[in-house]
C-alpha positions as CSV (number, residue, x, y, z in Angstrom):
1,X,46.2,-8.8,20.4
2,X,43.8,-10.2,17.8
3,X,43.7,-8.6,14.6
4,X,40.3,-8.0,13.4
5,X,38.8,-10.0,10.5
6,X,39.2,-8.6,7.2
7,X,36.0,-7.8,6.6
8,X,35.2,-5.6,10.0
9,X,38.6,-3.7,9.3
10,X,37.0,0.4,8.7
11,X,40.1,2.5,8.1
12,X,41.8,5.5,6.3
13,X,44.4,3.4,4.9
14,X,41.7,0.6,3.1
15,X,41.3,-2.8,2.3
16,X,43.1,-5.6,0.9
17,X,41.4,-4.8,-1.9
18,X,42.1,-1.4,-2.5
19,X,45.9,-2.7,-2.0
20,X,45.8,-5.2,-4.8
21,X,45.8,-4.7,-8.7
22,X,42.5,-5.0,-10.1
23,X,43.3,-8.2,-11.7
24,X,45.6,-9.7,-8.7
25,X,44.8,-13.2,-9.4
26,X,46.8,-12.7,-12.4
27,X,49.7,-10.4,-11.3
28,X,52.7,-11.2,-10.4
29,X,52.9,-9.2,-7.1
30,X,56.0,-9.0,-4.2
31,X,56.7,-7.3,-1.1
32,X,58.1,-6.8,2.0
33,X,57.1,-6.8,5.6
34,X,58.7,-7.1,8.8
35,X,58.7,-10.4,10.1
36,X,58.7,-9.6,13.8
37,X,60.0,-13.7,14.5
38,X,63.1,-13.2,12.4
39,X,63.7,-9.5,14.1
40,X,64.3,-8.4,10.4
41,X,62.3,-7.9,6.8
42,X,61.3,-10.7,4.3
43,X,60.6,-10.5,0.6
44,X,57.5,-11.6,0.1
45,X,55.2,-13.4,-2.8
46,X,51.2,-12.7,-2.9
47,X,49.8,-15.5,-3.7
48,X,45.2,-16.1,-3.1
49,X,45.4,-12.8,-1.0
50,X,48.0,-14.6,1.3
51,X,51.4,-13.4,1.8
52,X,54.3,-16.1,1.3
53,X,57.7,-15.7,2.8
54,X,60.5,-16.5,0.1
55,X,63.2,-15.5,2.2
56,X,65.1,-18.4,2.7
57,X,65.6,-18.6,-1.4
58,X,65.7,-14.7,-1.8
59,X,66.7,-12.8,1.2
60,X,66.2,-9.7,-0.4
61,X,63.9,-8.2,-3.1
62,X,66.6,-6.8,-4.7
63,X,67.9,-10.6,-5.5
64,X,64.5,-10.9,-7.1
65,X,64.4,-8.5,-9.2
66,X,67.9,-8.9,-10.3
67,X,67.1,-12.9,-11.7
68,X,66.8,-13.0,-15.5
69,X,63.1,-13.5,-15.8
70,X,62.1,-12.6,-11.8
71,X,58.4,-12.7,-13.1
72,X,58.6,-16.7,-14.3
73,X,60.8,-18.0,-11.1
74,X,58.6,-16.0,-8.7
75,X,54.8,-17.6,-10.3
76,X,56.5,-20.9,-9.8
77,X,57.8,-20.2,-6.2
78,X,56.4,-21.3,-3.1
79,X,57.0,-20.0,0.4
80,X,55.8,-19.7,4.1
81,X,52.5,-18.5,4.6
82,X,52.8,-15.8,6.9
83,X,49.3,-14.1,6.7
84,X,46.4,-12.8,4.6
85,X,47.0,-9.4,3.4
86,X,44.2,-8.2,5.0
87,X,45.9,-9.3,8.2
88,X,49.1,-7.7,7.6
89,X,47.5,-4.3,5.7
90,X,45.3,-3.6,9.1
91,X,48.4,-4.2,11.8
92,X,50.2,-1.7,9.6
93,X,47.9,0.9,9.5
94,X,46.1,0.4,13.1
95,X,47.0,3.4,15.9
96,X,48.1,0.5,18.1
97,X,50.4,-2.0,16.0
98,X,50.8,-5.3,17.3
99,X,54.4,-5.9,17.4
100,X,54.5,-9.1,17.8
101,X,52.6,-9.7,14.4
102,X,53.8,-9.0,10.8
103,X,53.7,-5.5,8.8
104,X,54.0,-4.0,5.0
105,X,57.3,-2.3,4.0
106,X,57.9,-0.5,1.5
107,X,58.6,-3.3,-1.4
108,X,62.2,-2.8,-2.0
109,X,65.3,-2.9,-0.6
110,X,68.4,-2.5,-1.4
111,X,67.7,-0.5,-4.7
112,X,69.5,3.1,-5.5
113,X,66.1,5.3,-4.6
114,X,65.5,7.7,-7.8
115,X,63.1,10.4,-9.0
116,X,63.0,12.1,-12.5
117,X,61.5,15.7,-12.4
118,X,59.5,17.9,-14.5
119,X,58.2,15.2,-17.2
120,X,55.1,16.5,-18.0
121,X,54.3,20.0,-19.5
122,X,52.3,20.7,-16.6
123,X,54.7,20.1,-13.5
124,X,57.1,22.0,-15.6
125,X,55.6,25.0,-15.8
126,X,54.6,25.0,-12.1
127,X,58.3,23.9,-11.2
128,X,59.0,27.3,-13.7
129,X,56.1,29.7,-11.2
130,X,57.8,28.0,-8.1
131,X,60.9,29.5,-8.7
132,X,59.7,32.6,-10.3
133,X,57.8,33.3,-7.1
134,X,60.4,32.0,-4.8
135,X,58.3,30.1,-2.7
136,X,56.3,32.8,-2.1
137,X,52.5,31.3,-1.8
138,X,50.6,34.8,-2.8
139,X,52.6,35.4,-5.4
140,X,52.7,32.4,-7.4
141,X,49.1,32.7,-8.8
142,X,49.8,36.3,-10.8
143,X,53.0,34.8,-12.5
144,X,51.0,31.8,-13.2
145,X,48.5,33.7,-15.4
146,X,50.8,36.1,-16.9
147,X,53.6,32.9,-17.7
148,X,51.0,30.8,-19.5
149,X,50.1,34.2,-21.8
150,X,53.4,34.4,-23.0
151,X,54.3,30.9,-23.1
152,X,50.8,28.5,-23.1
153,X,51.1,25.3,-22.0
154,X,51.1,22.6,-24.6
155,X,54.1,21.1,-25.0
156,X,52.9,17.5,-25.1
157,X,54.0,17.2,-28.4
158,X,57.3,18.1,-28.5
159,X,60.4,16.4,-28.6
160,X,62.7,17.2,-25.6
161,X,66.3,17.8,-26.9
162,X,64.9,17.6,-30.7
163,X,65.7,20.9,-32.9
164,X,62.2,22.0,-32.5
165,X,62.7,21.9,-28.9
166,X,65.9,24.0,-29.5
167,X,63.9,26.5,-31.4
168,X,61.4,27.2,-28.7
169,X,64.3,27.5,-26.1
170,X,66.1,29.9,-28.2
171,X,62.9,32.3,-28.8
172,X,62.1,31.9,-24.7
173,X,65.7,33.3,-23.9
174,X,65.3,36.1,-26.5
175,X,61.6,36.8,-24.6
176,X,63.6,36.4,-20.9
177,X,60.9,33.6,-19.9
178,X,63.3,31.4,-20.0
179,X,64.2,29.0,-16.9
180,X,66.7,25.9,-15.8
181,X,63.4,23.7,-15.1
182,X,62.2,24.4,-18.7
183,X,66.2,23.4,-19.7
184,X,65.1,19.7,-18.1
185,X,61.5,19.6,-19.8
186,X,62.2,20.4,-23.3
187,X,66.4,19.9,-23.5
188,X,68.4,17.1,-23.8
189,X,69.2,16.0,-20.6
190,X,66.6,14.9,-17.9
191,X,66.6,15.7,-14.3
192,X,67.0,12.6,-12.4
193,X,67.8,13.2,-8.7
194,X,68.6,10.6,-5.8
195,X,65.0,10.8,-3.6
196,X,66.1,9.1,-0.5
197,X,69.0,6.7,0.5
198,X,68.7,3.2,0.0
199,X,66.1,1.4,2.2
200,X,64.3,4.8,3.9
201,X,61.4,4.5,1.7
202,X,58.2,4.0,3.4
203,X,55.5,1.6,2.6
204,X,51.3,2.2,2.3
205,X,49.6,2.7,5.7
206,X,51.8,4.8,7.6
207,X,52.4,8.3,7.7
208,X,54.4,10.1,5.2
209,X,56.5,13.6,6.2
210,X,56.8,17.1,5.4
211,X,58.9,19.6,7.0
212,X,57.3,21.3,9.9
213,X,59.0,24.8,8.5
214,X,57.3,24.3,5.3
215,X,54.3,25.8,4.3
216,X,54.0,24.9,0.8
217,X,54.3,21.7,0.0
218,X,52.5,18.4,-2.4
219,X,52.0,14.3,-2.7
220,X,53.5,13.5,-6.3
221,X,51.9,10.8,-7.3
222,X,53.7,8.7,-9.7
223,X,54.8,5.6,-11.1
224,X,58.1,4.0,-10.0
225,X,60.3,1.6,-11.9
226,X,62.0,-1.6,-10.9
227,X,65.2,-1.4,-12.7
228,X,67.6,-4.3,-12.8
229,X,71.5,-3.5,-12.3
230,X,71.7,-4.2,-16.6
231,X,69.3,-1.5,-17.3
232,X,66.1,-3.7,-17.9
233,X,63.0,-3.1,-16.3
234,X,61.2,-5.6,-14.0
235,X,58.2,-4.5,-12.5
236,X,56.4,-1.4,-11.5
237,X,55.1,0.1,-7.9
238,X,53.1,3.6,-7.4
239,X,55.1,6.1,-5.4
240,X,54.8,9.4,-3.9
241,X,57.6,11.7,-4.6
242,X,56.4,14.4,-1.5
243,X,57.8,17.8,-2.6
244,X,58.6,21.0,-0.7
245,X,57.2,24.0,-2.9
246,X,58.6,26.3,-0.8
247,X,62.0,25.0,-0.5
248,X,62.6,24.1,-3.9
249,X,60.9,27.7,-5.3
250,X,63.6,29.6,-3.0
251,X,66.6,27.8,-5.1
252,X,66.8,24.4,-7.4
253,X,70.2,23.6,-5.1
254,X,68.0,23.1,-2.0
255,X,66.3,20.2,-4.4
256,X,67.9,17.5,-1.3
257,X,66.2,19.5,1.0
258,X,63.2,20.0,-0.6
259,X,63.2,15.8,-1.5
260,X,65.1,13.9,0.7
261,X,63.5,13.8,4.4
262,X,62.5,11.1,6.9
263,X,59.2,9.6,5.6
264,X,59.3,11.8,2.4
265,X,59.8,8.7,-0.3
266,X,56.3,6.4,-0.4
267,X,56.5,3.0,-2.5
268,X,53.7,0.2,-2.7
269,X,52.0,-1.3,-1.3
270,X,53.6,-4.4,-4.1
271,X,55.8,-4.4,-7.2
272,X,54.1,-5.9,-10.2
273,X,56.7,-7.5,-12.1
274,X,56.8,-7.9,-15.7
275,X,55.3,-10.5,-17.7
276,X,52.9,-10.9,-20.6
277,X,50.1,-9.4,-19.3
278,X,51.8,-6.4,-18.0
279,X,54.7,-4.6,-19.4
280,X,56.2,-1.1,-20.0
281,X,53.5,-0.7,-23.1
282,X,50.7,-0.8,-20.2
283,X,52.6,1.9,-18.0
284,X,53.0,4.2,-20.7
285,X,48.9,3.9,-20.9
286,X,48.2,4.0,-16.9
287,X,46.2,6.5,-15.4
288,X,47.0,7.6,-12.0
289,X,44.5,8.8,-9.7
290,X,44.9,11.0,-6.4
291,X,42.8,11.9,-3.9
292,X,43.6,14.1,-0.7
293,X,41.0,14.3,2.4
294,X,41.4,16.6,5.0
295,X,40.4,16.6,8.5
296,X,39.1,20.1,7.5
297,X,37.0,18.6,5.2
298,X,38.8,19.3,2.3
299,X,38.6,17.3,-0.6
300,X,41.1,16.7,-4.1
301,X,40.4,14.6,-7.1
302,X,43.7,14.5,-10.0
303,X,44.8,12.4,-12.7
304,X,48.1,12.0,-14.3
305,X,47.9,9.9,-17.6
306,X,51.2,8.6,-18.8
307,X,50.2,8.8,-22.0
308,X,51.1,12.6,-21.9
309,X,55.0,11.9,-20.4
310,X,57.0,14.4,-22.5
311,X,59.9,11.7,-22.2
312,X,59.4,8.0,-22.7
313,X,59.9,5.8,-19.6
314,X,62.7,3.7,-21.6
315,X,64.4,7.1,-22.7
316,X,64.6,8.0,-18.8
317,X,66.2,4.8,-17.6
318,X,69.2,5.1,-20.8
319,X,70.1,8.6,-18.6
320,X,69.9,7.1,-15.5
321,X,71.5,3.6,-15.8
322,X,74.2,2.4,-18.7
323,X,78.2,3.1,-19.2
324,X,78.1,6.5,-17.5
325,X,76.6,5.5,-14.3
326,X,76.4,1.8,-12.5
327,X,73.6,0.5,-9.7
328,X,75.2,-3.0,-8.9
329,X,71.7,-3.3,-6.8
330,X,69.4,-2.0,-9.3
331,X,67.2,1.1,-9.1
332,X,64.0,2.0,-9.0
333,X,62.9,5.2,-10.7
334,X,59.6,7.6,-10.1
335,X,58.4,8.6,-13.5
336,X,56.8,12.0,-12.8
337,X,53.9,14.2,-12.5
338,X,51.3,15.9,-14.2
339,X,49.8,16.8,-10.9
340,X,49.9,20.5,-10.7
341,X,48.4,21.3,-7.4
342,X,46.5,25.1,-7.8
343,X,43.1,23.9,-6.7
344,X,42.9,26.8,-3.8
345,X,42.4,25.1,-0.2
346,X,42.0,28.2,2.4
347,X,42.5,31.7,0.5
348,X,42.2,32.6,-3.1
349,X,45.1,32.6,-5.4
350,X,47.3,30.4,-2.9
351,X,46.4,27.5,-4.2
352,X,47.2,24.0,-2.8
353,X,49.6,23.0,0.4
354,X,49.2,20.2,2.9
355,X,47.6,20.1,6.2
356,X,49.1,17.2,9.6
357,X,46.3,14.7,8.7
358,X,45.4,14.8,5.3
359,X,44.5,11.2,3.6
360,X,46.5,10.5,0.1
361,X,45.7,7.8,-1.6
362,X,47.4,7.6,-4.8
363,X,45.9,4.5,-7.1
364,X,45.8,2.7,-10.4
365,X,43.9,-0.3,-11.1
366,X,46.9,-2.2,-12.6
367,X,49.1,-1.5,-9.5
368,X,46.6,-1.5,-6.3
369,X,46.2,1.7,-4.4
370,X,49.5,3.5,-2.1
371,X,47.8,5.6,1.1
372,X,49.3,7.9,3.6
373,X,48.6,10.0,6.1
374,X,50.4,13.2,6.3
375,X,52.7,14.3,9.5
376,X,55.7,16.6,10.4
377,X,58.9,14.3,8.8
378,X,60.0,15.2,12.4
379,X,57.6,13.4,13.9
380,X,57.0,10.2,11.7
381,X,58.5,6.8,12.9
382,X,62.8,7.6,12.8
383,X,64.7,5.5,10.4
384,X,66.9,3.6,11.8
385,X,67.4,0.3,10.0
386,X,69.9,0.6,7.4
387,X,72.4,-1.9,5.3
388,X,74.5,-2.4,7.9
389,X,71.5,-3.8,10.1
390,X,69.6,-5.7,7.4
391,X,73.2,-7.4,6.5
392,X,73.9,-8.5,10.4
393,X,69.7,-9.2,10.6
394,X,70.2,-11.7,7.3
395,X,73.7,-12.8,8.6
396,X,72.4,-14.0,11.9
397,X,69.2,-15.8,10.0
398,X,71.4,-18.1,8.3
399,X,70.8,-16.3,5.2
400,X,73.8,-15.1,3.4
């Protein structure tokens, strides 16, 4: 099979282009794809719009991110070409894949997969109608308008866990609005919660899943740390955090359910590491677009800016990584968002829930452009390369 040139590739899932940072040429960018010659994944380097194999030096990305200054060693490296991205973006997104011929992964591997919830005032008060309603769709758009009467919705400017913040919770409980996913967006403590199991994220250009039971459900599109094993943080990716309104409205302890299913964890399509040009200073700043077509013609435009995080992204990592908790393989952590999805798609008042099919492209023009297309998690492609695979696949190369 002969993949088409770059140029005649007309897809849902894009271009090279709309894969790559804005300013590319000067981004430090890796990846993974699987490398159908070595039966196994390889971390890759982008380098000109080619991809550069650097597994023989770094068998895993999680040895990359884990060097003191990954962003220095990996400008200076050089590798195998494998292919143009353009190659390797349209045999991972084409209905027929070429097997024989390379294709995107998500971009990391061995890293603890992580999510924080409910970090902008938004989200929190939709996570707060979720479970006032109880999944219940009709419901949802009454308590809405009465909640935000009582309680409004700015809370961009406060403090969570400060004694302001305190304050406000103690004159919610006296009211009886108040609610354990308002205790994570204004207390002390954060809710960070494991999103998948190490290496069952997905990459851009394949199909990402929601449960076929569920009929309430959302893309959260986000930004995702790359957090070393000491804490620091190394790069950045876009994610999709796909949620379950239903589940998660009926009762915060089916959170695993409502988060953790096969295809339900997107990262890519590259990590941007950290260097001068781009740090944590520009993530706080991003803007994160989404857009959602449906085959039914339906159409979504969002934006989450950073800027209006109620917790800082630094503040985050201390509760997830430090003397309390150890990821001897590093992390990477979604950020949040202020995506609240009400924008009604068939009747009125039931706001927002996917449809098998729908297009999500979730973008940024520091960090490229992540795009899915939505299918029953049932139904996606079954994981079934974990650690124990990857270690006898990199054992058998010669590579450990």
């Amino acid at each position: 099979m002969t993949l088409p040139a770059p140029e005649a590739v007309d897809a849902w899932f894009g271009t090279a282009a709309d894969a790559l940072p804005d300013d590319a040429a000067e981004s430090v960018l890796i990846g993974r794809v699987w490398d159908p010659a070595a039966g196994g994944p390889s971390p890759v380097v982008v380098r000109d719009g080619e991809l550069l194999d650097v597994s023989d030096g770094f068998p895993t990305v999680r040895d990359i991110c884990e060097l003191p200054d990954p962003a220095v060693v990996v400008a200076g490296l050089d590798g195998r070409p494998i292919a143009d991205v353009a190659q390797v973006l349209a045999n991972t997104g084409a209905a027929a894949r070429d097997t024989t011929r390379p294709w995107l992964l998500a971009p990391v591997d061995l890293q603890a997969l992580k999510a924080a919830g409910v970090t902008f005032a938004v989200s929190m008060i939709e996570r707060v109608i979720e479970e006032r309603a109880r999944g219940d769709l009709a419901l949802a758009a009454d308590i809405r308008h009465r909640m935000l009467a009582d309680v409004g919705d700015d809370f961009h400017d406060l403090t969570p866990g400060s004694e302001e913040a305190s304050r406000l919770k103690d004159l919610l409980m006296a009211e009886g609005a108040w609610s354990q996913y308002l205790e994570v967006g204004i207390g002390p403590d954060a809710e960070i919660f494991t999103k998948g199991q190490v290496l069952s994220a997905v990459g851009t250009a394949v199909p990402v899943g929601v449960l076929a039971a569920s009929t309430w459900n959302n893309p959260e599109p986000e930004v995702a740390l790359i957090v070393q094993s000491s804490g620091r943080v190394v790069g950045a990716t876009l994610g999709n955090d796909v949620n379950l309104r239903d589940v998660e409205g009926r009762s915060a302890l089916l959170l695993p359910k409502a988060k953790d299913n096969n295809a339900s964890c997107a990262l890519g399509p590259f990590i941007r590491l950290f260097d001068h040009r781009f740090g944590l200073d520009r993530v706080r700043e991003l803007e994160v677009g989404l857009d959602i077509e449906g085959e039914d013609g339906f159409g979504l435009d969002a934006v989450s800016e950073m800027s209006r995080m109620s917790r800082d992204p630094e503040a985050l990592v201390r509760q997830l990584i430090g003397r309390h908790h150890h990821y001897p393989d590093g992390a990477v952590l979604m950020l949040g968002t202020m995506f609240a999805p009400i924008q009604d798609r068939d009747r009125p008042g039931e706001g927002f829930t996917h449809k098998l099919g729908d297009i999500v492209r979730i973008s940024s023009p520091a960090l490229g452009t992540l795009v899915n297309r939505v299918r029953h998690a049932e139904d996606c492609e079954p994981w079934d390369f974990g650690v124990r695979a990857l270690m006898g696949n990199l054992a058998t190369r010669g590579l450990l």
